[in-house]
C-alpha positions, 0 to 999 in steps of 0.5 A, spaced: 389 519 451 392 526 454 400 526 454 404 531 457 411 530 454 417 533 458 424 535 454 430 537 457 436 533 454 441 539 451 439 547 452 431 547 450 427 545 455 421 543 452 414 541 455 408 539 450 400 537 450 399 531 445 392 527 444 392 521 441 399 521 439 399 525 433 394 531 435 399 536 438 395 541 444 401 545 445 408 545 445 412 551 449 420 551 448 425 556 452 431 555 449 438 558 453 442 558 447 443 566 449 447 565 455 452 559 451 454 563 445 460 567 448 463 560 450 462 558 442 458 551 445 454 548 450 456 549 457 452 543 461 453 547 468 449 553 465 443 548 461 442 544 467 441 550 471 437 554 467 433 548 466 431 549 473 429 556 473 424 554 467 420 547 467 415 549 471 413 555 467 415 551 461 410 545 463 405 551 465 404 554 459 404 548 455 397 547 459 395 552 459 396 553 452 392 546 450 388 548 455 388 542 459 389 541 467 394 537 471 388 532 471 387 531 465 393 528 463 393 521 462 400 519 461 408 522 462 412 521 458 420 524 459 427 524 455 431 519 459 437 519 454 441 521 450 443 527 452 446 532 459 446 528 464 445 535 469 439 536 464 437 530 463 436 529 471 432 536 472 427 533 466 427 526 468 426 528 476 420 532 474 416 527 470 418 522 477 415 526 482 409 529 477 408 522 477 408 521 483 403 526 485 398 525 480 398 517 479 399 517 472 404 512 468 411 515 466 414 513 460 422 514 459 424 516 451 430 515 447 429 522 444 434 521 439 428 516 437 423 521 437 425 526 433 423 520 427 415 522 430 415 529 429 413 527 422 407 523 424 403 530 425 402 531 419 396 529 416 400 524 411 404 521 416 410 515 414 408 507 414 413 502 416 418 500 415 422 506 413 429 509 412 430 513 418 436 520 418 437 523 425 441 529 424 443 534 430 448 537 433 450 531 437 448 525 433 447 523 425 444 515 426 441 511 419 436 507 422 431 502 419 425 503 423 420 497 423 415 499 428 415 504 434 419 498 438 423 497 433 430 502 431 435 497 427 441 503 427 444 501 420 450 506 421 452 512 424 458 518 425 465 515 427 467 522 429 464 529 429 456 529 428 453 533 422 450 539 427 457 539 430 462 540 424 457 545 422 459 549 429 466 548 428 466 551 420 463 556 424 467 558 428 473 557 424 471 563 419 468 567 425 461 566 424 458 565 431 454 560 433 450 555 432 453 555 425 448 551 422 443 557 421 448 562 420 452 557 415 445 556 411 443 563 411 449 565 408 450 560 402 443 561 400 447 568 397 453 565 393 452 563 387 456 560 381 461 558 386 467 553 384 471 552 390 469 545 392 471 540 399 471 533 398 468 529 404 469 522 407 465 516 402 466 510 407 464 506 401 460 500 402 458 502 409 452 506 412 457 511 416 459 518 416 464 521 417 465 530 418 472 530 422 476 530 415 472 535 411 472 540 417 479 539 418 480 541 409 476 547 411 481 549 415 487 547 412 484 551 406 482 557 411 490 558 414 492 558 407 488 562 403 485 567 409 490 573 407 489 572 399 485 578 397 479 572 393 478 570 400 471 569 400 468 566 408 461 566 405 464 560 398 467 557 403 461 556 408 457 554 402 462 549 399 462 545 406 455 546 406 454 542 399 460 537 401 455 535 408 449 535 404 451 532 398 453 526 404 447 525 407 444 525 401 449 520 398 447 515 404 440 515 406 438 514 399 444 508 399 439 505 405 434 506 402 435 503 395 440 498 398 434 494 403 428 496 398 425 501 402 421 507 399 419 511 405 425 515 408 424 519 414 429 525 417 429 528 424 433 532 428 435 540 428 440 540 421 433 537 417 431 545 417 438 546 413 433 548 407 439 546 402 439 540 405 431 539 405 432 542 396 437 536 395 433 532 399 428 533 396 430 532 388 434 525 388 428 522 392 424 524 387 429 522 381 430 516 386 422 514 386 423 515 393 417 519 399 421 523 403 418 526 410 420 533 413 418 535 420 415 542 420 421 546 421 419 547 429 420 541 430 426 539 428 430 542 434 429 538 440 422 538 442 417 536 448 412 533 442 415 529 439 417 526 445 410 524 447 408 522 441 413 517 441 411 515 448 404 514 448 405 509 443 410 505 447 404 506 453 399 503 448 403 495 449 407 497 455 413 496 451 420 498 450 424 502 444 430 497 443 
């Protein structure tokens, strides 16, 4: 079955090219993250209506690229939630009225849900049940994930998402945005770094919390900025370490505490190359098999969203 996956919750609009759910056609991304760096954040006028000026040419190069014509596509399926309302709605009344032209089923997705799939294109892909981390500039979710259908949401951030702190850090030394890759980019660089922030455990529960070690970084920088020791670069990397060894912490908790031994992440933070380091060396220590997406698919992503809805079209059913 051929799939064409539409995806425009935030400022990515995406379109791919997906056969049989793990076969990834193409997948073309237009992103306008330049035309929101100068506000320091998102600007949802300015996402819904570069979403307009690009869907059709993104959805035409995605077949092109895979080489398919519109008649070929069997399924649609469509980021329907979370997300920009005005974004969501320039995706979700394409996919109604391509759908409408061409008589072919529409699915609607939970995107958030999806960026767990972007794992099942590898050639070893994760088996149920798993442990699932969502991490993103809006959401930081555990999941238990039984099958396809099922997402028990086991914790998630009673405050900032994990991406979201990453921006604010950013900001508050100056750094630009997304804070994320500069943050990550620039803490590969400092080494023997002592200066060290603590972060909100939340014992005995599967939540985050970012709000609090945002905010030690900024009580740190107003009171050290003038000193000449000052370093931008040690602080980043120590409120990196601070998130990371937080994500860490929890999604191995999970996995331990239900007895499961697969933990799969998903979301735009799981590119975080400290993250996917650390990650990596206590699953292992932990006897635990840990699943990255390849890095292009962990930002948001039309494939991953026509994966996960051609294996909800496979039963008729519904995410719940």
């Amino acid at each position: 079955m051929i799939t064409l996956g539409i995806e425009t919750s935030c400022d990515e609009t995406s379109a791919s090219v997906v056969k049989d759910g793990r076969e990834v056609l193409s997948n073309v991304v237009a992103s306008s993250l330049n035309l929101h760096k100068k506000f320091g954040g998102i600007v949802p006028e300015i996402a819904s209506r570069a979403h307009l000026e690009s869907i059709n040419f993104v959805v035409s190069q995605a077949l092109k690229e895979s080489k398919k014509k519109l008649k070929d596509i069997n399924l649609i399926a469509v980021t329907s939630d979370p997300g920009l309302i005005g974004s969501l709605l320039v995706g979700v009344s394409f996919a109604r009225a391509l759908s409408f032209a061409l008589r072919k089923p529409l699915v609607e997705v939970d995107h958030v849900k999806a960026h767990l799939y972007a794992s099942f294109f590898e050639k070893s892909a994760p088996r149920f049940p798993f442990v699932g981390l969502v991490i993103s500039g809006g959401h930081t979710n555990l999941y238990r994930v039984n099958n396809f259908f099922s997402f028990k949401l086991l914790g998630t951030t009673l405050d900032d998402a994990a991406g979201e702190a990453f921006d604010k850090v950013a900001k508050i030394l100056d750094l630009g945005f997304p804070g994320g890759p500069i943050i990550d980019k620039i803490s590969a660089k400092v080494k023997n770094n002592r200066l060290r922030f603590n972060y909100s455990q939340l014992p005995g529960t599967f939540n985050f919390s970012f709000s609090g070690l945002k905010t030690a970084v900024l009580y740190y920088v107003n009171k050290n900025q003038h000193k000449k020791d000052f370093s931008p670069k040690c602080v980043a990397a120590s409120f990196q370490e601070a998130v990371v060894d937080n994500l860490v912490e929890k999604s191995i908790f999970a996995c331990k505490k239900l007895r499961i031994r697969s933990l799969v992440l998903g979301g735009g933070v799981v590119a975080n190359s400290r993250l996917r380091t650390k990650l990596s060396q206590e699953a292992e220590y932990q006897d635990i098999k840990v699943y990255f997406p390849q890095r292009n698919l962990c930002l948001d992503n039309a494939a991953m969203v026509a994966g996960l809805g051609f294996q909800i079209s496979k039963t008729g059913g519904a995410i719940c």
